[in-house]
C-alpha positions in Angstrom: -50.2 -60.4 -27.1 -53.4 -58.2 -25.6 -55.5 -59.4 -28.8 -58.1 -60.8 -26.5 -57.9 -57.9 -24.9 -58.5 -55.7 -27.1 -61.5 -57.8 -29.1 -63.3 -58.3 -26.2 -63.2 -54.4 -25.4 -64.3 -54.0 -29.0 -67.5 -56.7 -28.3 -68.6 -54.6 -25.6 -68.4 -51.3 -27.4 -70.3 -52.7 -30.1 -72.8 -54.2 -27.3 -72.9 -50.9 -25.6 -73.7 -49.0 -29.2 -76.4 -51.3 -29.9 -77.9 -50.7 -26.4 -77.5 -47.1 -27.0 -78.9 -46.9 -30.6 -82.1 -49.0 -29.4 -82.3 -46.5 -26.5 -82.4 -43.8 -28.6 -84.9 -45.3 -30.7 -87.6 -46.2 -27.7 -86.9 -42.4 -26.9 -87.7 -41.5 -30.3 -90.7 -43.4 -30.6 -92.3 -42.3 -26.8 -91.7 -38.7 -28.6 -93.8 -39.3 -31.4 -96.6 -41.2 -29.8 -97.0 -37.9 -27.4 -97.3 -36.3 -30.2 -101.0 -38.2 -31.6 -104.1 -37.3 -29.9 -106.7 -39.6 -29.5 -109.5 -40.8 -27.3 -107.7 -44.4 -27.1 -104.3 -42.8 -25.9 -106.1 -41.5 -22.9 -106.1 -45.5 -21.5 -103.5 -46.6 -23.5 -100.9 -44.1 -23.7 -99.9 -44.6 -19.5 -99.5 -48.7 -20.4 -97.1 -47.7 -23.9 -95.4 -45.7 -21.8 -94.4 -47.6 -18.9 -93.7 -50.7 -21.6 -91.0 -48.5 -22.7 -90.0 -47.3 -19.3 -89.3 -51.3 -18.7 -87.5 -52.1 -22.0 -85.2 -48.7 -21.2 -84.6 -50.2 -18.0 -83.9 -53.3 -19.0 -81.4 -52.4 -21.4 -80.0 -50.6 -19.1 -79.2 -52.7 -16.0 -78.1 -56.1 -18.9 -75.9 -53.7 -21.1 -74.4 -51.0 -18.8 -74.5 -52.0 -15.5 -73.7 -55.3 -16.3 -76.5 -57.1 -13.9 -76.2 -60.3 -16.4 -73.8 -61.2 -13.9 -75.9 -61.0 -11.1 -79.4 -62.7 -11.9 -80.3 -61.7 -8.4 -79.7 -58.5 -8.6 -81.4 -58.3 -12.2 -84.6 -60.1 -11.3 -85.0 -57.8 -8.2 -84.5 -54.4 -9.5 -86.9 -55.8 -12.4 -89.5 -56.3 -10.6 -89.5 -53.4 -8.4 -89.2 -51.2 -11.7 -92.1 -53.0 -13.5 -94.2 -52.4 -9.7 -93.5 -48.8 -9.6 -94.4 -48.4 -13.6 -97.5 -49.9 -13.3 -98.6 -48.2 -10.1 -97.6 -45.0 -11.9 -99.5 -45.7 -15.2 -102.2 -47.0 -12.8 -102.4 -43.7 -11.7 -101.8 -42.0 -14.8 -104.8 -43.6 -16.5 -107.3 -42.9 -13.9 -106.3 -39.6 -13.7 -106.1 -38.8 -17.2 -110.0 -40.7 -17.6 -111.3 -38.7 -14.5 -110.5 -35.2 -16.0 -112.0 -36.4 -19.7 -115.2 -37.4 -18.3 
């Protein structure tokens, strides 16, 4: 009888593992590229970072929250993420070049 039910519960756990095994990995993978040291990561290493910032995000606001629903509401908070990122890694890189040079 609840067979719908009950595969459709089983589609989103699988979505919401997936989300969460891909967030783990962008984790995983921001960990190991604090861990090189190089000239390049100085002006590079804010932009990486605020690319995964955006993916997490992403992932996020589709797979747990939902916001697939609401296109609106997904476009919005999108773009006030990917603003505040890049004024942050903005930031970041300047900083980080003024106190090299």
């Amino acid at each position: 009888m609840d067979t719908n039910k009950t595969t459709s519960k089983s589609i989103q756990m699988n979505d919401l593992l997936k989300a969460w095994v891909v967030l783990v990995a962008l984790t995983l993978l921001g960990y190991g590229l604090s861990l090189f040291s190089s000239e390049l990561l100085i002006y590079v290493g804010p932009l990486i970072i605020a690319a995964l910032i955006l993916f997490k995000a992403r992932i996020i606001l589709t797979r747990y929250l939902g916001l697939t629903r609401c296109p609106a509401w997904l476009s919005m908070l999108t773009s006030m993420i990917f603003t505040l990122t890049m004024i942050c890694a903005a930031l970041l890189t300047y900083g980080s070049a003024a106190l090299t040079h």
